[in-house]
C-alpha positions as CSV (number, residue, x, y, z in Angstrom):
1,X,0.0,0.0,0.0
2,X,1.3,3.3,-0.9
3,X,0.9,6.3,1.8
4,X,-0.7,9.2,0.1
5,X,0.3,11.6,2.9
6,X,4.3,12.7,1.8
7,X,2.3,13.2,-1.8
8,X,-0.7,15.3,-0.2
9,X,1.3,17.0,1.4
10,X,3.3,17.8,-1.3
11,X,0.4,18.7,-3.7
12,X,-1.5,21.2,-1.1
13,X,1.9,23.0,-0.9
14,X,2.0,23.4,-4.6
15,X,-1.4,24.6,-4.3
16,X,-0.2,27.5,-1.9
17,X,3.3,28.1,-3.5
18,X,1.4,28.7,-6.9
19,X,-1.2,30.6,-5.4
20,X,1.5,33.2,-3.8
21,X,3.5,33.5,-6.9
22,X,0.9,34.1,-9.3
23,X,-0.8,36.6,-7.6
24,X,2.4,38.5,-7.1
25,X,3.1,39.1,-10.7
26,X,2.1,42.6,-12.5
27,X,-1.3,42.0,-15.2
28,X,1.1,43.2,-17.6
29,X,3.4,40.3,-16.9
30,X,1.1,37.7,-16.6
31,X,-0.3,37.1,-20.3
32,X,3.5,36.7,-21.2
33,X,4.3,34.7,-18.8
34,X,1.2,32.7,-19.3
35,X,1.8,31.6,-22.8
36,X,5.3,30.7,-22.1
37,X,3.9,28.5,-19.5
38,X,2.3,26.7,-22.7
39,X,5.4,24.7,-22.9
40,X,5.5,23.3,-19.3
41,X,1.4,22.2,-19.6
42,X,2.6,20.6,-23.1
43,X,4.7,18.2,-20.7
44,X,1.5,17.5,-18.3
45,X,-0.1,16.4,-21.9
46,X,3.0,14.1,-22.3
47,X,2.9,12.7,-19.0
48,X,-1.3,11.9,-18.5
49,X,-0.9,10.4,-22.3
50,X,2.4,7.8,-20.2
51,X,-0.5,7.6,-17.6
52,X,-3.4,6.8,-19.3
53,X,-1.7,4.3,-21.5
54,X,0.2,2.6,-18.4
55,X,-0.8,-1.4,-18.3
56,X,-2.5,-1.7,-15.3
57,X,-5.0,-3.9,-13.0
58,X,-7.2,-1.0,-12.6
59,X,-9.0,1.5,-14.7
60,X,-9.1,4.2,-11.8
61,X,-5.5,5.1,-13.4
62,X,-6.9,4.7,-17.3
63,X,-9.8,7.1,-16.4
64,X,-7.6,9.4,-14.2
65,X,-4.9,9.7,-16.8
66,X,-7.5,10.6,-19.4
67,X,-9.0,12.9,-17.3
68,X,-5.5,14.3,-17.0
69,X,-5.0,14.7,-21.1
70,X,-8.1,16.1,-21.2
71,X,-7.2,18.9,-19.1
72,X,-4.0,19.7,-19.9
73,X,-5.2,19.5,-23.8
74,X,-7.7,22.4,-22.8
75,X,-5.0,24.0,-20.7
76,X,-2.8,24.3,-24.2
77,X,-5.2,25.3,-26.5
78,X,-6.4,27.9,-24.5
79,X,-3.0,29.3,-23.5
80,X,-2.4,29.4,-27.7
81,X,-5.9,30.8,-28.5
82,X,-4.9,34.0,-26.1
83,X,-1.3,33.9,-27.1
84,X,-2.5,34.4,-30.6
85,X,-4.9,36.9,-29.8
86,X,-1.9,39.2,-27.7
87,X,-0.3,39.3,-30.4
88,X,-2.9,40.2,-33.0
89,X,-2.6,43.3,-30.7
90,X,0.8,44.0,-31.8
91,X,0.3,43.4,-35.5
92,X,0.1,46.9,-37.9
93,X,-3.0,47.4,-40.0
């Protein structure tokens, strides 16, 4: 049996630690900063797809791992779609 606590503890400080650093960044920072993030979620997409394909007894990871994609695929295209549309604002007419 695998204890969960080291990893919820773990997660809820990433929760916090996120919290406190993205609310301390300047609104003209953050759409920047947002779509270079893209990159990093690209990874999540890499590591649910590992996930949901993993051979397993159980299809609490298959569903949890394509939960996972599913997410992070939403995550990606939206950081794109308002990538794309910050820089339309920079483009000359």
């Amino acid at each position: 049996m695998v204890d969960y606590m080291p990893l919820l503890f773990v997660f809820i400080l990433a929760i916090f630690l996120g919290f406190e650093l993205i609310s301390k960044v300047p609104t003209t920072l953050h759409t920047p900063l947002m779509s270079g993030a893209n990159a990093i979620s690209g990874i999540t997409v890499v590591g649910a797809i590992l996930c949901a394909g993993h051979v397993s007894d159980s299809a609490w990871t298959k569903y949890l791992g394509m939960f996972a994609i599913i997410l992070a695929m939403i995550n990606v295209v939206g950081g794109f779609l308002v990538t794309d549309r910050m820089l339309k604002m920079f483009r000359q007419r």
